[in-house]
BALOBA-1460 file (C-alpha; in Angstrom, 3 decimals):
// residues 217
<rec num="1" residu="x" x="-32.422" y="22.368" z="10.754"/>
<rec num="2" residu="x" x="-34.913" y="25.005" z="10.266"/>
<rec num="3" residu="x" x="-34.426" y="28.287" z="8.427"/>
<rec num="4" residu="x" x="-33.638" y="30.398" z="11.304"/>
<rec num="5" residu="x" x="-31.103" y="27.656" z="12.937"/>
<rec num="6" residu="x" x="-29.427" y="27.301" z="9.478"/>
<rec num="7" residu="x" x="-28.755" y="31.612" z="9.458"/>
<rec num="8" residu="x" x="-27.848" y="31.584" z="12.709"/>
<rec num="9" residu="x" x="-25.220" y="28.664" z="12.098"/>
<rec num="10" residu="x" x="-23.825" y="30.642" z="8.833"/>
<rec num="11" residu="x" x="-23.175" y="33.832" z="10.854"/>
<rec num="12" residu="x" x="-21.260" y="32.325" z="13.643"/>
<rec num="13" residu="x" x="-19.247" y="29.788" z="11.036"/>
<rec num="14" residu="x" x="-19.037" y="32.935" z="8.625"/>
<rec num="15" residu="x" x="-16.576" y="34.779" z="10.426"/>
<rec num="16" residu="x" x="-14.356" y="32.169" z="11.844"/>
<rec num="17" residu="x" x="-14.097" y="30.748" z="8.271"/>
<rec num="18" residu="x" x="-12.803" y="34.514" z="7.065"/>
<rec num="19" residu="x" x="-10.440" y="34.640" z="9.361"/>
<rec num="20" residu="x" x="-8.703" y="31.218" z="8.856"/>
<rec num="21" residu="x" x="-8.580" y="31.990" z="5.224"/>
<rec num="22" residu="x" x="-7.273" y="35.583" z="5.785"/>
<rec num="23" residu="x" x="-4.508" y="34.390" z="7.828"/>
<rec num="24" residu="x" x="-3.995" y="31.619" z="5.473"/>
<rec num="25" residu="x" x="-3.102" y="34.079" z="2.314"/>
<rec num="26" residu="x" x="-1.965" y="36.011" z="4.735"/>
<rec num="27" residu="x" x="1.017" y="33.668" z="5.357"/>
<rec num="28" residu="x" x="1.322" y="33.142" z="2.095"/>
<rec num="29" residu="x" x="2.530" y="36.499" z="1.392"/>
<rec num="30" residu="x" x="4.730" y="37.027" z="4.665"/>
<rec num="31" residu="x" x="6.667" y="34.238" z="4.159"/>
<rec num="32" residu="x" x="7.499" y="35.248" z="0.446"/>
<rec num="33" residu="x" x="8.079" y="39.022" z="1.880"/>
<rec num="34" residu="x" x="10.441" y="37.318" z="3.842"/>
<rec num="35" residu="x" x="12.145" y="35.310" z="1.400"/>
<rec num="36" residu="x" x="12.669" y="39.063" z="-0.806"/>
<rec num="37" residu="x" x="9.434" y="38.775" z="-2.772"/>
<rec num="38" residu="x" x="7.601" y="41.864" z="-2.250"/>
<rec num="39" residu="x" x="5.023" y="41.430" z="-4.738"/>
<rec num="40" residu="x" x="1.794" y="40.994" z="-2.204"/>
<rec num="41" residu="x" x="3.294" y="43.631" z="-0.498"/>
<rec num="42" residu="x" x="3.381" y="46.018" z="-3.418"/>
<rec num="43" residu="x" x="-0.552" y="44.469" z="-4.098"/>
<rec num="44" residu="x" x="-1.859" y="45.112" z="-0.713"/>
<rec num="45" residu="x" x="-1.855" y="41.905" z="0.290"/>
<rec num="46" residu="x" x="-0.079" y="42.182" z="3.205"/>
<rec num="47" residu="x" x="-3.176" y="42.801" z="5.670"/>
<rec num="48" residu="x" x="-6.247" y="41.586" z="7.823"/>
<rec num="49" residu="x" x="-8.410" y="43.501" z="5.742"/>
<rec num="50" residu="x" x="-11.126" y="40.516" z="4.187"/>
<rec num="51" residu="x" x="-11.723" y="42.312" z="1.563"/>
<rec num="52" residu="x" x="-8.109" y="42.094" z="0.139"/>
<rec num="53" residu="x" x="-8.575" y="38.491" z="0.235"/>
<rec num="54" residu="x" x="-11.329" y="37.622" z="-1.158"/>
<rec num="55" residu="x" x="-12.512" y="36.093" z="-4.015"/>
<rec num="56" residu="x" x="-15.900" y="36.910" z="-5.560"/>
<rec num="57" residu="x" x="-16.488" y="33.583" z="-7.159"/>
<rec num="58" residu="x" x="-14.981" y="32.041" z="-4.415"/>
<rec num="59" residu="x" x="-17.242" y="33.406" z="-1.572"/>
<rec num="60" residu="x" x="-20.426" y="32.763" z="-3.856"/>
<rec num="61" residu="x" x="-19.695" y="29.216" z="-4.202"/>
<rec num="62" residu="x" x="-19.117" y="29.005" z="-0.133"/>
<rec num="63" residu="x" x="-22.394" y="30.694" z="0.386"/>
<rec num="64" residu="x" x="-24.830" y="28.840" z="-2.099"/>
<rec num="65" residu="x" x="-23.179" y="25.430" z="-0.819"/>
<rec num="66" residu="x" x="-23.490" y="25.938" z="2.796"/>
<rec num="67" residu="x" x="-26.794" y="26.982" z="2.312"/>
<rec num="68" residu="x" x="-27.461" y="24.573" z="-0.429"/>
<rec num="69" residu="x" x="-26.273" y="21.783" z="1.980"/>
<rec num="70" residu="x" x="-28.114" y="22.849" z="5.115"/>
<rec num="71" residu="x" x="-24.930" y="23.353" z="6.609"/>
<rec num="72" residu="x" x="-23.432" y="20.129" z="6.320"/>
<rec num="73" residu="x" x="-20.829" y="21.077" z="3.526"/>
<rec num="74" residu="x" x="-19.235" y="24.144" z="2.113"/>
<rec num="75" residu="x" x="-16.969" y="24.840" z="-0.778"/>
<rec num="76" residu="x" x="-15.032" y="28.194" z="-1.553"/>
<rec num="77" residu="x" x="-11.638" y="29.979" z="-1.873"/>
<rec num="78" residu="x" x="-10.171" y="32.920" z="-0.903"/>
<rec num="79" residu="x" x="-8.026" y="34.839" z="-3.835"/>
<rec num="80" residu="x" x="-4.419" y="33.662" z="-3.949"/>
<rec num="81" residu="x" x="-1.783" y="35.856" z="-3.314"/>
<rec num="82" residu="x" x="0.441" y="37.217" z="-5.914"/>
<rec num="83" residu="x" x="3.808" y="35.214" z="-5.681"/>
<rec num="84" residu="x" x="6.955" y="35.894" z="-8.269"/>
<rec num="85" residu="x" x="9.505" y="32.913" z="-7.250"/>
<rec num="86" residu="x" x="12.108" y="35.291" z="-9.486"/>
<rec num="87" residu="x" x="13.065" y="37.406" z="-6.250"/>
<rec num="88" residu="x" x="13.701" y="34.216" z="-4.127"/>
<rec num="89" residu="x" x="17.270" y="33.014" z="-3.771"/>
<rec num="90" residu="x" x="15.632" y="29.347" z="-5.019"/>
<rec num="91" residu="x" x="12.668" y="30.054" z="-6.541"/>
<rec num="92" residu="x" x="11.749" y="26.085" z="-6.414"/>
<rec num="93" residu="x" x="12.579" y="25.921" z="-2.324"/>
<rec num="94" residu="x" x="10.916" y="29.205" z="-1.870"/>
<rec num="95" residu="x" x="7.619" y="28.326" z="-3.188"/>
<rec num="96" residu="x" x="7.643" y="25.092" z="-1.117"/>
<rec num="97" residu="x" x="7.747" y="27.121" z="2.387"/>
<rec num="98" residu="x" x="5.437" y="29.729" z="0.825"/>
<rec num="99" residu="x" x="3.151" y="26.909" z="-0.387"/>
<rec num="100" residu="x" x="3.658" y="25.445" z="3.440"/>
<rec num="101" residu="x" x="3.080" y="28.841" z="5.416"/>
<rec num="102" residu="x" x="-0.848" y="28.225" z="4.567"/>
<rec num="103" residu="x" x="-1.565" y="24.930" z="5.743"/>
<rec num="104" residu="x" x="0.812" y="25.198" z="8.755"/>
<rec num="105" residu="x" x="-0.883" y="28.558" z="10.030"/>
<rec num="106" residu="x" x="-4.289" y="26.907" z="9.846"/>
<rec num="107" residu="x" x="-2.948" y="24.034" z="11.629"/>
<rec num="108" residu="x" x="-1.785" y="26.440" z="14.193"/>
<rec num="109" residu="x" x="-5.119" y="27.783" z="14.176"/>
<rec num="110" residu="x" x="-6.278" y="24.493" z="14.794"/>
<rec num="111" residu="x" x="-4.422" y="23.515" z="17.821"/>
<rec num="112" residu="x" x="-5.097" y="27.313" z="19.712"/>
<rec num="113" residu="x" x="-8.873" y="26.140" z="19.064"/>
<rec num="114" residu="x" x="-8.116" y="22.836" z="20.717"/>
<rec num="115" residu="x" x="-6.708" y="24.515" z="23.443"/>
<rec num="116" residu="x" x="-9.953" y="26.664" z="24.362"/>
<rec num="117" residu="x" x="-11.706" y="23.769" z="23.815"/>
<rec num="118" residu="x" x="-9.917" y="22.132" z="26.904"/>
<rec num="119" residu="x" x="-10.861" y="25.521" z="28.367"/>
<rec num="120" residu="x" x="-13.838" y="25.989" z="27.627"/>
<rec num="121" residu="x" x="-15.635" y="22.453" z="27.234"/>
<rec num="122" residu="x" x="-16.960" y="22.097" z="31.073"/>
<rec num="123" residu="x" x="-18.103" y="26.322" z="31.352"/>
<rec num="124" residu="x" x="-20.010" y="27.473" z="28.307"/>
<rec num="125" residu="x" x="-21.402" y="25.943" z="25.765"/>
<rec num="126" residu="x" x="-21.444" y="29.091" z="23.160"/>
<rec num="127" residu="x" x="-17.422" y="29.587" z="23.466"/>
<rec num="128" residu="x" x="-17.173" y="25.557" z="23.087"/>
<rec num="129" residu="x" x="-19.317" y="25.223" z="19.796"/>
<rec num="130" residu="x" x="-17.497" y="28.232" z="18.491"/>
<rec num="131" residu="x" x="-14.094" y="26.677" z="19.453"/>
<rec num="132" residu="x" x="-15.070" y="23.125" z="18.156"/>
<rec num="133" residu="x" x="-16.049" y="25.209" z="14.947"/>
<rec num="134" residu="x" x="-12.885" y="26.650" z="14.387"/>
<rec num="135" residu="x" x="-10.749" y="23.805" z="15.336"/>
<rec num="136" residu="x" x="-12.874" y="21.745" z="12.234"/>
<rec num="137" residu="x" x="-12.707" y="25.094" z="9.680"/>
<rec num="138" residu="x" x="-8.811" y="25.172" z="10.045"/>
<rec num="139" residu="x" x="-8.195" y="21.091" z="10.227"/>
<rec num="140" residu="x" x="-10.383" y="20.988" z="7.137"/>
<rec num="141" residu="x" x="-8.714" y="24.253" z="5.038"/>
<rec num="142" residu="x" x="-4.828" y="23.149" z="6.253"/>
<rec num="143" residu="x" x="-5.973" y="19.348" z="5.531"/>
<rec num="144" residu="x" x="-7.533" y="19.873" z="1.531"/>
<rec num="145" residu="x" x="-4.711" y="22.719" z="0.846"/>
<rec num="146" residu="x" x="-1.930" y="20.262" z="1.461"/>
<rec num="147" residu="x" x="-3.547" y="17.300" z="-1.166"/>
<rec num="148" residu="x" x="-0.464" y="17.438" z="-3.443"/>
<rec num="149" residu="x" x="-2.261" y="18.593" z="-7.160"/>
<rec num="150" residu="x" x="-1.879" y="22.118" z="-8.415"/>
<rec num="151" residu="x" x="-2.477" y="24.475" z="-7.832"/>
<rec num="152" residu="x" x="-3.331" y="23.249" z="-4.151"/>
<rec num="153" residu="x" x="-0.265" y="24.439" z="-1.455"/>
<rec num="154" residu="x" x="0.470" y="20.715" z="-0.900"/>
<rec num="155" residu="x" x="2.138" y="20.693" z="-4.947"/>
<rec num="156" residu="x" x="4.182" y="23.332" z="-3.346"/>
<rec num="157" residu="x" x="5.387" y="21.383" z="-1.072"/>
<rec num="158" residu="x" x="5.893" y="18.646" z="-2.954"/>
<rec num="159" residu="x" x="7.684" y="20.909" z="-5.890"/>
<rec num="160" residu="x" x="10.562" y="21.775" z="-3.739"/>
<rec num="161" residu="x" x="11.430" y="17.709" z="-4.079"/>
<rec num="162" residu="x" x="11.166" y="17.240" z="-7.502"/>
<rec num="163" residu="x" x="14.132" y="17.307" z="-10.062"/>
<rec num="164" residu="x" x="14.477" y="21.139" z="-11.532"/>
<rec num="165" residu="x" x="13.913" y="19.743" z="-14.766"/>
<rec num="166" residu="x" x="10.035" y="17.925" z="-13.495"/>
<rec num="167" residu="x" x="9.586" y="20.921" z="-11.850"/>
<rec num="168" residu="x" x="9.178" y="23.085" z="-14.417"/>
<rec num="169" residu="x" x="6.526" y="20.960" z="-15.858"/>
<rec num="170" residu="x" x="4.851" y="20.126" z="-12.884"/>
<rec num="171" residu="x" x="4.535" y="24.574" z="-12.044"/>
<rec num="172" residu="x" x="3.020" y="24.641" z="-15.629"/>
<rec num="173" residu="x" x="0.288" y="22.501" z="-14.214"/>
<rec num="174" residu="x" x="-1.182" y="25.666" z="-12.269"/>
<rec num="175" residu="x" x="-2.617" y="27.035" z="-15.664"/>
<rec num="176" residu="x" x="-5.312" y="24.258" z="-15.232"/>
<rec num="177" residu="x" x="-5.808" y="25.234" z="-11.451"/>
<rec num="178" residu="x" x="-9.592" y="26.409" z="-12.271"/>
<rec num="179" residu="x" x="-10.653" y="22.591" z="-13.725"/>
<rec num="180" residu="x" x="-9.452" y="21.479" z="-10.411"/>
<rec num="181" residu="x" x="-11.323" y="23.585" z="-8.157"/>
<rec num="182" residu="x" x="-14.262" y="22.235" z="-10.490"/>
<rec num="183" residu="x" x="-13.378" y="18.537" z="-10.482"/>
<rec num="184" residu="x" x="-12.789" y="18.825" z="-6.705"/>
<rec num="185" residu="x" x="-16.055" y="19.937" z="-5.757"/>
<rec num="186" residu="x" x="-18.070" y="17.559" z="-8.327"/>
<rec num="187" residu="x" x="-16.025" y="14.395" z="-6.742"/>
<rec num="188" residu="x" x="-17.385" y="15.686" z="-3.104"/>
<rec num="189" residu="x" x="-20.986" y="16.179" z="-4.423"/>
<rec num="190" residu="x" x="-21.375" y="13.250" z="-6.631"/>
<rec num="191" residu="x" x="-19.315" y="10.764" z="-4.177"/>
<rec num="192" residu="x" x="-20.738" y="12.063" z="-0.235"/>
<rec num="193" residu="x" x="-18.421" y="9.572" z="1.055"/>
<rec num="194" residu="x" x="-15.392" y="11.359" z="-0.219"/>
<rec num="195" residu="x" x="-15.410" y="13.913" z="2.478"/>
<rec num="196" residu="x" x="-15.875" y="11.039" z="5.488"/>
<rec num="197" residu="x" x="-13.433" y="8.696" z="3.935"/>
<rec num="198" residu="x" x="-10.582" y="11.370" z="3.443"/>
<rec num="199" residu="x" x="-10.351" y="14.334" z="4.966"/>
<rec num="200" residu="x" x="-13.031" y="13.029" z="7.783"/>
<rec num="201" residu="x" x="-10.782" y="10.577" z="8.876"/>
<rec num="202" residu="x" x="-7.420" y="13.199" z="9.173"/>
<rec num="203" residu="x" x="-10.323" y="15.369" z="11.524"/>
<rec num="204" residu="x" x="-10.666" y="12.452" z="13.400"/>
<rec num="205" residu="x" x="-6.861" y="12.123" z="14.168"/>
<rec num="206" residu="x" x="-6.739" y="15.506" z="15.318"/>
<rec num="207" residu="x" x="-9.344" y="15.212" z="17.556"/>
<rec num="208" residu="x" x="-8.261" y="11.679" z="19.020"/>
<rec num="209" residu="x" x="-4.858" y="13.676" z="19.434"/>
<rec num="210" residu="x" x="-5.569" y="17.345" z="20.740"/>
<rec num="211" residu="x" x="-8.932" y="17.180" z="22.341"/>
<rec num="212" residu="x" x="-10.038" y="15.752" z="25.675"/>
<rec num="213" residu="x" x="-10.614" y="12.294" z="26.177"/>
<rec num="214" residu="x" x="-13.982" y="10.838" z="24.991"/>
<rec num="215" residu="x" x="-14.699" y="13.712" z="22.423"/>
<rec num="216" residu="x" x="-15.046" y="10.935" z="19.805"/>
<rec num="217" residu="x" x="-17.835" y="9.527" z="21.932"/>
């Protein structure tokens, strides 16, 4: 892909990508408004703004590997959202369906794509690559957040499972959240066939599932 191809590609997958991670911390902090935390309320967190959301690191990274990568692969994060498990009734359930509220909304995300896609696929081809686009962005985000290691939402999930004695060890595990990040993305650039043998085959699933027949080819 040229230059010009490569820009144009990062400005269309640009702002579908800022949206599924806005409404991903988004979630996040609903659901623990909900449960009686309002500390991403009381930080502002509570919005569509992007700019609330995001993390400077995090964006840089996305940038310089998309365009690193020609557009094959991208790595980032948005900034997570402030979350005191002391106002919920269980703090150890309560961080398990506020740890859940990300993946599931980008799931959700995923499946509203699908269904333009079924609109869309036989009238314009724009509104289809932008759909198909979205649909991979969220199946992708929902699919990595839930891989069960802190900080990642899936531990989350997983934490509201685990003995209340474990669990306390296992939060403690989110102080090394940053080496993660960092291992994470050396595993997917050193070993290429991480991405294809993982969370390529759960995109696969999805699509064999919620888009029309003979999308796999």
């Amino acid at each position: 892909m040229n230059d010009s191809g490569l820009l144009l590609q990062f400005l269309v997958v640009s702002p579908l990508l800022l949206v599924s991670l806005v409404l991903h911390e988004l979630a996040h902090g609903w659901v623990a408004y909900k449960l009686g935390d309002p500390t991403a309320k009381m930080h502002g967190r509570l919005t569509l703004n992007p700019i609330k959301h995001l993390d400077t690191w995090g964006t840089i990274m996305l940038v310089v590997t998309f365009l690193g990568s020609g557009g094959t692969f991208f790595f980032g994060w948005a900034k997570p959202v402030p979350v005191d498990p002391r106002h919920f009734k269980d703090g150890q359930r309560g961080m398990a369906w506020v740890g859940a509220a990300g993946p599931i909304t980008n799931f959700t995300l995923a499946v509203v794509a699908a269904g333009l896609i079924w609109l869309t696929y036989t009238r314009s081809a724009f509104l289809l690559e932008m759909c198909w686009m979205l649909f991979v962005l969220n199946i992708i985000l929902g699919s990595l957040n839930l891989i069960p290691i802190p900080p990642l939402d899936g531990s989350r999930v997983v934490g509201g499972f685990l003995p209340r004695t474990t669990y306390r060890k296992w939060a403690e595990l989110d102080r090394y959240g940053n080496y993660v990040f960092i291992l994470l993305f050396l595993v997917m650039v050193v070993v290429p066939g991480f991405f294809e043998a993982t969370l390529g085959r759960v995109l696969e699933l999805f699509m064999y599932v919620l888009l029309p027949g003979g999308w796999l080819g």
